[in-house]
N, C-alpha and C positions, 0 to 999 in steps of 0.2 A: 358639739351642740351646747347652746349654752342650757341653763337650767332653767326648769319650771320659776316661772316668779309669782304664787299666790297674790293676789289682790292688785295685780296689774292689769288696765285692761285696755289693750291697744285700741285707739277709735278711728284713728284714720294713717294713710300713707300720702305725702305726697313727694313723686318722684320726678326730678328734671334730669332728664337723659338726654347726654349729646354723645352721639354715632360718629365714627369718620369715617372719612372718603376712602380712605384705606387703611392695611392696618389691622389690629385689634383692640387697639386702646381704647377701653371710655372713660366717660367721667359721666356721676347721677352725683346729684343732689339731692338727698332723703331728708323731709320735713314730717317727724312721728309725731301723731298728737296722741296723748295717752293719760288716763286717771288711775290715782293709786289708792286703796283702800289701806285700811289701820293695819293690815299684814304684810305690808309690800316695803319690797327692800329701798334700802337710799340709796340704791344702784340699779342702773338699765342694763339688763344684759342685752345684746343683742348679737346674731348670729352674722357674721361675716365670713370669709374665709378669702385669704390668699390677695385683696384686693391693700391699698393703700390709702390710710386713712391721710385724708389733707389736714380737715377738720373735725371738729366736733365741738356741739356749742348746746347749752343747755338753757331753757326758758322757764323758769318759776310758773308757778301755780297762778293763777287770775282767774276773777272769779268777773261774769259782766259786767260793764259799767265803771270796773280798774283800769287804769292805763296799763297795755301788755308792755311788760317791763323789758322783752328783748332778749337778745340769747349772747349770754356769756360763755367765754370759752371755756370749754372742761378741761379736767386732767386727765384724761382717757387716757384706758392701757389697753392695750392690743398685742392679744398672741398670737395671730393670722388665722382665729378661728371663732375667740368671743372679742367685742368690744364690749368693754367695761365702762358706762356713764354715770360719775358720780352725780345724783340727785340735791336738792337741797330739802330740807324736812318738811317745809309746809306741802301738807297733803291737801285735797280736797278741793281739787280747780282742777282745770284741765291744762296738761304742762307738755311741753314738745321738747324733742331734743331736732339739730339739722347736722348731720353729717355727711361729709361731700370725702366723695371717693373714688381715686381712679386707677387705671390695671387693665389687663387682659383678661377679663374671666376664662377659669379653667372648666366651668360646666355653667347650668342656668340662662344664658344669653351663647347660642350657638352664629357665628359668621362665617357666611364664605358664600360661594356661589351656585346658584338653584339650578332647575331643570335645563332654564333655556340659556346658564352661563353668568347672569347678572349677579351681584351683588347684594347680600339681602343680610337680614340678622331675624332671629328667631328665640322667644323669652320661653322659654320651656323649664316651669318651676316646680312640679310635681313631683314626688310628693316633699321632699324637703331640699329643692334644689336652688331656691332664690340663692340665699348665704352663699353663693361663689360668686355673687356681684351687687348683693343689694344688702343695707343693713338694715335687719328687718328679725323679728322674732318669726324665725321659721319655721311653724308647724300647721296644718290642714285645718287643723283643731281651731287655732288662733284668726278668727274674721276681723276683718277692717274695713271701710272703705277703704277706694284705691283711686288718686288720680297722677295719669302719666303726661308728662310734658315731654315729646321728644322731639329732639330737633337733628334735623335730618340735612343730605346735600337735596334740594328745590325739586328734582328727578324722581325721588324716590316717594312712596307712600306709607304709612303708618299705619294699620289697621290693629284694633285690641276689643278688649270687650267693653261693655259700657254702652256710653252716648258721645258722639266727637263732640265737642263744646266749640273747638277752633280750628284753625288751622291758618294761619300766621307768617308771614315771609320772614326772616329772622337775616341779623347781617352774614355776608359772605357766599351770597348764594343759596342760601339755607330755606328754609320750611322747620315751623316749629308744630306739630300737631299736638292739641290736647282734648284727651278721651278721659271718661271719668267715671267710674261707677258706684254708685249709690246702697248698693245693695251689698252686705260686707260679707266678704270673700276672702279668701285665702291669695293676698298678690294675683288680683289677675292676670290673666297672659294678654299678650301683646303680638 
């Protein structure tokens, strides 16, 4: 788990999740927006476990009305349990980090086949179970908004908490749904 970070304060997630057709594999794209106060480290901890970091890219501070300067790649270090994002100093904006990551989740994101035999997946993150597939500061404690992009085979359906905003044809056969909630939560379920 990684550790408390004083004067961090996570404001929103956004996550793009692509499901397969079969399999266990996924891949999310996590887009963290977060401010840091005069106590907070010049590093993001964030909880992961077991999944495989692609990327990791960090966005400087911008305050309105700045051009957003974009996300540089970080040096991130991963023990298959904290990611480590090294920060740069300016505080006092709102700064993201996007880290994309793919694997077979060992818990948090359950798959395999329902009552009537079909194919299904199920985000079961309580109380600190995202961190087997998602990078994300994981504790009940810690609220954020939450918006999920997930992109599915055309057949299936997406249901989470929130309001659906879309729902999208995507290539390959696909359906992209996005749900979103406004109201900050602990990683909604999906």
């Amino acid at each position: 788990m990684a550790a408390q970070q004083p004067g961090l304060d996570v404001v929103s997630y956004r996550y793009r999740v692509i499901l397969p057709d079969s399999g266990g594999n996924v891949q999310v794209s996590a887009e963290i927006a977060f401010r840091r106060g005069g106590a907070a480290s010049d590093t993001l901890l964030l909880d992961l476990v077991g999944m495989h970091v692609d990327f990791a890219g960090y966005e400087p501070a911008f305050r309105r009305g700045e051009p957003e300067p974009g996300f540089n790649e970080a040096d991130e270090t991963y023990d298959r349990r904290v990611l480590r994002i090294p920060l740069g100093t300016k505080k006092g904006g709102l700064e993201r980090v996007r880290v994309i990551v793919s694997g077979t989740p060992q818990d948090g994101l359950i798959g395999g086949a329902d009552a009537r035999g079909e194919r299904s997946f199920f985000a079961d993150h309580w109380p600190e179970r995202a961190r087997h597939w998602l990078p994300s500061v994981d504790r009940p404690a810690d609220k954020a908004e939450v918006t999920w992009m997930v992109t599915v085979p055309a057949a299936w359906r997406v249901v989470a908490n929130g309001t659906l905003v879309s729902r999208v044809s995507a290539p390959g056969g696909r359906t992209t749904w996005t749900w979103t909630s406004r109201t900050p939560s602990p990683r909604t379920r999906w």
